[in-house]
Backbone bond lengths (Angstrom), bond angles and torsions (degrees), N, CA, C in turn:
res aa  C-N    CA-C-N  psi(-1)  N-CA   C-N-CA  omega(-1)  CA-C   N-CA-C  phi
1 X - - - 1.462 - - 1.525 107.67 -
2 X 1.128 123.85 88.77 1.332 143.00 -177.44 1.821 115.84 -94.46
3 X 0.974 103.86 -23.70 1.821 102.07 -165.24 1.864 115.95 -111.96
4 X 0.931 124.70 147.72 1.285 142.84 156.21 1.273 110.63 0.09
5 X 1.490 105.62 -67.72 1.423 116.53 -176.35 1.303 139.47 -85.22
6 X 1.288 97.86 -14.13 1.406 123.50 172.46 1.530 98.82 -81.79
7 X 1.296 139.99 -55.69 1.103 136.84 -174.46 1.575 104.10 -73.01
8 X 1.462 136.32 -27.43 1.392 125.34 155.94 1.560 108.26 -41.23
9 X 1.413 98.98 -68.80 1.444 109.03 -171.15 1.056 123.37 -22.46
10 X 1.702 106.80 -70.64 1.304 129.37 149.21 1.964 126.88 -1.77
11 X 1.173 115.10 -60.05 1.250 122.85 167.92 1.499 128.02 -79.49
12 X 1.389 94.54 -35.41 1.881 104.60 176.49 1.225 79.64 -58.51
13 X 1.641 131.22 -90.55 1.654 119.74 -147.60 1.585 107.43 -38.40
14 X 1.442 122.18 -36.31 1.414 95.19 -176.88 1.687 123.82 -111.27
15 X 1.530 90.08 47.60 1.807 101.43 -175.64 0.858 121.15 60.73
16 X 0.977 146.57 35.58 1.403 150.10 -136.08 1.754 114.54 -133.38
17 X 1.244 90.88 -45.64 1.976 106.77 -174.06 1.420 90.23 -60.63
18 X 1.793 90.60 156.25 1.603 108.41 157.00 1.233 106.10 -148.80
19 X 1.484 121.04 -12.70 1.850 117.48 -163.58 1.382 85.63 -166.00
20 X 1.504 80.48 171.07 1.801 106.95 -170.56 1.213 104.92 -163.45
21 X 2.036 119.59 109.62 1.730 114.13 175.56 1.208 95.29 -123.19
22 X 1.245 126.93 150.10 1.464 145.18 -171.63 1.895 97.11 -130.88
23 X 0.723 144.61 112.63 1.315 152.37 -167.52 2.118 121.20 -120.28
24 X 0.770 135.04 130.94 1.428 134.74 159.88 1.514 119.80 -33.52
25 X 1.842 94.94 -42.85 1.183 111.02 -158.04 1.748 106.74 -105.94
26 X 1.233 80.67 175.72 2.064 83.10 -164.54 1.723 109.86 -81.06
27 X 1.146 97.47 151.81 1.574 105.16 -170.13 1.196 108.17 -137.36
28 X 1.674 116.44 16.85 1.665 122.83 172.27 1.606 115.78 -51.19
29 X 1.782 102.85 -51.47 1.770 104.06 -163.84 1.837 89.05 -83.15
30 X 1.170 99.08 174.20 1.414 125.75 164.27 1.324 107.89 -66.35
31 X 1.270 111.57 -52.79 1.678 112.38 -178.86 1.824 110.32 -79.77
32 X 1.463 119.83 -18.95 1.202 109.44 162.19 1.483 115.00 -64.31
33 X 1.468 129.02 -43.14 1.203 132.33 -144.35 1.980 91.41 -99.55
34 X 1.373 101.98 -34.57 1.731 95.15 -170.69 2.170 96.14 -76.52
35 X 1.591 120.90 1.92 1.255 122.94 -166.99 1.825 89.02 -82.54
36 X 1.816 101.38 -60.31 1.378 123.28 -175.49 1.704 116.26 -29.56
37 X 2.073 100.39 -52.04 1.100 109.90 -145.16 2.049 96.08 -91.58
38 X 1.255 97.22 -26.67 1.404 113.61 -170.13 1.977 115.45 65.75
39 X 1.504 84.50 55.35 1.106 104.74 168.81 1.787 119.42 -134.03
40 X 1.503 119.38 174.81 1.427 110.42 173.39 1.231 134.12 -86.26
41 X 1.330 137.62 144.45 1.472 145.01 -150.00 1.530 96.18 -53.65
42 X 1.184 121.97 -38.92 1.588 116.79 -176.50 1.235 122.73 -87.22
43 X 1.135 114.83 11.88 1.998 128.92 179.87 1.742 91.77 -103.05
44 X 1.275 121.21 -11.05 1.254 119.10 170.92 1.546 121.76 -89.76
45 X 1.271 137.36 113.36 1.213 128.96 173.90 1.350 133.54 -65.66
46 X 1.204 164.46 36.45 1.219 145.42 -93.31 1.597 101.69 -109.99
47 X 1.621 107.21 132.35 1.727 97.53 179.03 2.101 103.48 -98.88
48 X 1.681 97.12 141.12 1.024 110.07 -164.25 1.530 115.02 -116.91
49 X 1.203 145.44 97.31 1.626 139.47 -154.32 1.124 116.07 -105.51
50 X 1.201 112.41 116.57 1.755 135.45 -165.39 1.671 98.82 -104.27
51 X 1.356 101.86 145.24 1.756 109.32 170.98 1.704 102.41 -106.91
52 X 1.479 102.09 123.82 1.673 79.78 -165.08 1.981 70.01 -129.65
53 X 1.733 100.53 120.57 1.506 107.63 -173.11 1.515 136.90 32.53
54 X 1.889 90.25 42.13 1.658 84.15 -174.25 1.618 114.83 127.97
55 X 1.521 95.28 -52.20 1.746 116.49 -155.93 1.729 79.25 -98.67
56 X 1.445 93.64 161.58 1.293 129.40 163.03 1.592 140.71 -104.42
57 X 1.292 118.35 91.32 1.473 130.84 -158.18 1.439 87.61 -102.70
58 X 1.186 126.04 111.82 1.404 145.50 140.05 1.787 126.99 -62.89
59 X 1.471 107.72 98.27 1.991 104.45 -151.39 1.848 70.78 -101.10
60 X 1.669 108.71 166.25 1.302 123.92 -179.34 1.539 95.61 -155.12
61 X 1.356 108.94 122.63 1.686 125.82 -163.71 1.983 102.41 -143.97
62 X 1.521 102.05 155.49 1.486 102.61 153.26 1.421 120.08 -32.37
63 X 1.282 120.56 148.66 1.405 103.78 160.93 1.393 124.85 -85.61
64 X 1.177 130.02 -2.47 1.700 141.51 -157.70 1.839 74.49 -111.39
65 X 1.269 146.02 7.52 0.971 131.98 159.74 1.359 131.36 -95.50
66 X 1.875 139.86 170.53 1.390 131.79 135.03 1.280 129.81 -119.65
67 X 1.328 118.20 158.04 1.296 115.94 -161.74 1.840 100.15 -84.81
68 X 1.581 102.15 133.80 1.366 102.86 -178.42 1.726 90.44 -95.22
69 X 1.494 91.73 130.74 2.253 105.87 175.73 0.639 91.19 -103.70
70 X 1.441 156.00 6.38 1.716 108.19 138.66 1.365 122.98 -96.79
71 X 1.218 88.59 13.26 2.119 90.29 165.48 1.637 104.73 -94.97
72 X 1.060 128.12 -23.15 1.541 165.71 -174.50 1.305 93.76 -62.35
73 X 1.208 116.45 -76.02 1.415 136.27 -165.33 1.147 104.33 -68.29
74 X 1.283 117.83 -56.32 1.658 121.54 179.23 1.276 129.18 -54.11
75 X 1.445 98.39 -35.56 1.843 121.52 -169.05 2.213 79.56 -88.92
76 X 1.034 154.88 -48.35 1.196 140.39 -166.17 1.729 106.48 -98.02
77 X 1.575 129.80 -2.21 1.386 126.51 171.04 1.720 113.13 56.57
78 X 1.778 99.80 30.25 1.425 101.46 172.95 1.434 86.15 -161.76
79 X 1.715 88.78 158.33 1.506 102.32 168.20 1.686 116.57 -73.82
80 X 1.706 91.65 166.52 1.651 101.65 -164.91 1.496 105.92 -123.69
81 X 1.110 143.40 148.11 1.876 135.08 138.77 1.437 103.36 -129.88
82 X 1.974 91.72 131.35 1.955 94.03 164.31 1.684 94.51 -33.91
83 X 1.428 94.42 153.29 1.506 126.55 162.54 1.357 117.05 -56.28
84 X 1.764 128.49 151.08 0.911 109.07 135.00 1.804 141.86 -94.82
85 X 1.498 124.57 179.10 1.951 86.27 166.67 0.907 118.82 -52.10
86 X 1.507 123.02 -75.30 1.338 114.08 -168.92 1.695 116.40 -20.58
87 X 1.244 113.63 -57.38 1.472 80.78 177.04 1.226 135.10 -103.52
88 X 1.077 109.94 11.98 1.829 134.19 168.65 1.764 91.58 -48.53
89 X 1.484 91.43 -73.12 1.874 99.77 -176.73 1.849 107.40 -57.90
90 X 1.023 130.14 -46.13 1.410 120.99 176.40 1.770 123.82 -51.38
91 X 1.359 114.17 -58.90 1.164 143.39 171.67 1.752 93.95 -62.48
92 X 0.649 128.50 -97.66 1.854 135.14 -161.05 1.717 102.85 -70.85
93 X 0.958 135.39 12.84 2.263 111.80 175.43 1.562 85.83 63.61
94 X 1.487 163.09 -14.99 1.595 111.62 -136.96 1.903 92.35 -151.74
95 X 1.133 131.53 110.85 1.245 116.68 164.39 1.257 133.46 -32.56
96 X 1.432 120.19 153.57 1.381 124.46 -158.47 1.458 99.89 -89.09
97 X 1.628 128.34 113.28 1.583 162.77 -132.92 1.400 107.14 84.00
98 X 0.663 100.84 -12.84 2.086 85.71 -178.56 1.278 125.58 -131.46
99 X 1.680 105.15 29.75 1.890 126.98 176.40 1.721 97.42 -51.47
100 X 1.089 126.75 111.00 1.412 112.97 159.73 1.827 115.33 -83.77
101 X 1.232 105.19 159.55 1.605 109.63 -166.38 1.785 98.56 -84.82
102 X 1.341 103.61 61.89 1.691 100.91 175.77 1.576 109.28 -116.31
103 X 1.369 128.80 164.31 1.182 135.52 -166.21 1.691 101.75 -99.59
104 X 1.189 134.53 134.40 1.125 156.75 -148.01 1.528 122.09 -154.62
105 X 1.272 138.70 142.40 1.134 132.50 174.78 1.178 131.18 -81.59
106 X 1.637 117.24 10.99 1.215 141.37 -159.69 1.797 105.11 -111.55
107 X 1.219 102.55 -25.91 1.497 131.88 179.72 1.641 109.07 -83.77
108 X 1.723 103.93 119.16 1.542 113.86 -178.43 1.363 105.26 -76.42
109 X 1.755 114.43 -45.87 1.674 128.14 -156.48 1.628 90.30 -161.16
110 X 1.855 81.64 120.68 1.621 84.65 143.66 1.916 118.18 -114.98
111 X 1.274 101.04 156.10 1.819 101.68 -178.00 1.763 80.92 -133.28
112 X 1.592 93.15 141.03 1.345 93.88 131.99 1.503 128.67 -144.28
113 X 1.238 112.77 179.09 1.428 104.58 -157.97 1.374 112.62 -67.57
114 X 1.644 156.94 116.93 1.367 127.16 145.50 0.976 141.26 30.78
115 X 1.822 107.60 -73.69 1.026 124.63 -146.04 1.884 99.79 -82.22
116 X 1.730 112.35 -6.62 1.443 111.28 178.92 1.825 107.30 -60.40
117 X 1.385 98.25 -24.34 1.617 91.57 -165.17 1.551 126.67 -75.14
118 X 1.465 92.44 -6.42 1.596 105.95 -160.13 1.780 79.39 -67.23
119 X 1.171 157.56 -22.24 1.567 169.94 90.14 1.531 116.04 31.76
120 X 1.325 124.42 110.55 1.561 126.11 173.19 1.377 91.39 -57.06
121 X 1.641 106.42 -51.98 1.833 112.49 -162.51 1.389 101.66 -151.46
122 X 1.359 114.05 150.97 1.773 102.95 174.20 1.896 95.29 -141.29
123 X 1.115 122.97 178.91 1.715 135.72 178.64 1.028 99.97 -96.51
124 X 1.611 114.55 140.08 1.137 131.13 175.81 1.308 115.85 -112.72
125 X 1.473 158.11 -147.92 1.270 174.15 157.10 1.711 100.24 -102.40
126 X 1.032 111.26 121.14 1.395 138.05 -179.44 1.806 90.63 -80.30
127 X 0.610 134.91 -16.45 1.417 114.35 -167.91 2.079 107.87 105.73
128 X 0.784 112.81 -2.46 1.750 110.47 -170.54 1.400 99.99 -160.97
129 X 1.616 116.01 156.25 1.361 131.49 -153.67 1.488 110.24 -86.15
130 X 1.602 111.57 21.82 1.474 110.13 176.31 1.488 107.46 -166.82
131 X 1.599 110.29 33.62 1.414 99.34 -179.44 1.749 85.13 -134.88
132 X 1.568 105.71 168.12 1.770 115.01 175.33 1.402 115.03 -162.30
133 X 0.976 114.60 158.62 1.928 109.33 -153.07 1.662 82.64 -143.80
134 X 1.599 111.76 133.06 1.455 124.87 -179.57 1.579 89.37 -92.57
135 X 0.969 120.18 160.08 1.722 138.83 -163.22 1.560 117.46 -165.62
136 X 1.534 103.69 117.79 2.019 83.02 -176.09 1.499 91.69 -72.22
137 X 1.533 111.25 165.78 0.893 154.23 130.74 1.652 125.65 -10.40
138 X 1.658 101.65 -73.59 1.527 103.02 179.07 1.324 111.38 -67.32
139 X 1.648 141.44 144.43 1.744 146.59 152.74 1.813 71.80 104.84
140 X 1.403 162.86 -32.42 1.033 149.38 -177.38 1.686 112.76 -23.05
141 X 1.684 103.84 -68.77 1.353 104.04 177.30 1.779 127.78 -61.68
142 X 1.353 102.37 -24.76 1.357 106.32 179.81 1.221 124.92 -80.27
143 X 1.514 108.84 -37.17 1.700 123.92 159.31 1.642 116.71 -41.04
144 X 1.214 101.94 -50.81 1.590 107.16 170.79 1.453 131.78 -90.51
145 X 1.474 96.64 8.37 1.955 104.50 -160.34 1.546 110.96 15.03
146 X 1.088 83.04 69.73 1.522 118.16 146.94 1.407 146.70 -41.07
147 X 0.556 174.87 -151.58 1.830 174.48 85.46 1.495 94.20 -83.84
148 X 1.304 116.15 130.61 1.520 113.38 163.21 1.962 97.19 -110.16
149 X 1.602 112.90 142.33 1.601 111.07 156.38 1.458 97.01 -171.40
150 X 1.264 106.17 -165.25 1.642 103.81 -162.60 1.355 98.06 -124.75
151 X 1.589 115.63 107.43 1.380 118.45 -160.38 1.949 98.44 -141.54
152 X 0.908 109.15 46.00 1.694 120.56 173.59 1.135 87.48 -129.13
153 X 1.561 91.20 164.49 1.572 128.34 -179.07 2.103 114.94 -152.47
């Protein structure tokens, strides 16, 4: 699942969508995309891809947040390193800024942080470096079987 629409898709089937911006401009950072959307850095979700021995754990947090690894590490009982592309794009369909938070067979673990829920709805990554799809909040973790815990800092 590599494209725009597929990752729309993706959420319509699980009720999930609410919006759709396609922009000129880049929507990689949190602060690019919360500039785009004219919203706050933490209404943004940002998905973040860790190599944890191999496998691919896809974490999804505020964006005005970072992920603390050794809560990471602790909460998964293995070591972690940010990703590189190469396998960001191998492991996930999606270049590294434009990981959308979708479930994949390429994907060991997804977590996301808690702290997304304190959120009716927040923006996600559309799949590409200038698009973002609003998404409630609630069925989020279950849509993706998920891990929910509180792993920002």
């Amino acid at each position: 699942m590599t494209g725009k629409k597929e990752v729309m898709g993706f959420f319509k089937a699980k009720n999930l969508f609410q919006d759709f911006i396609e922009t000129r401009d880049s929507t990689v950072s949190s602060a690019e995309a919360a500039r785009v959307i004219g919203c706050e850095m933490g209404e943004i979700a940002k998905s973040i891809v860790f190599d944890c021995e191999g496998n691919a754990v896809l974490v999804i947090l505020e964006g005005d947040k970072k992920v603390d690894v050794e809560k990471l590490e602790e909460f998964l009982g293995k070591t972690v390193k940010k990703a590189d592309a190469g396998f960001i794009d191998e492991k996930t369909g999606f270049e590294p800024g434009g990981v959308a938070p979708v479930r994949n067979d390429g994907l060991y673990k997804i977590i996301i942080d808690g702290e997304v829920f304190d959120h009716e709805s927040v923006w996600v990554s559309a799949g590409t470096k200038n698009a973002v799809i609003k998404i409630k909040t609630e069925g989020f973790a279950e849509a993706l079987s998920a891990e929910i815990t509180l792993i920002s800092c």
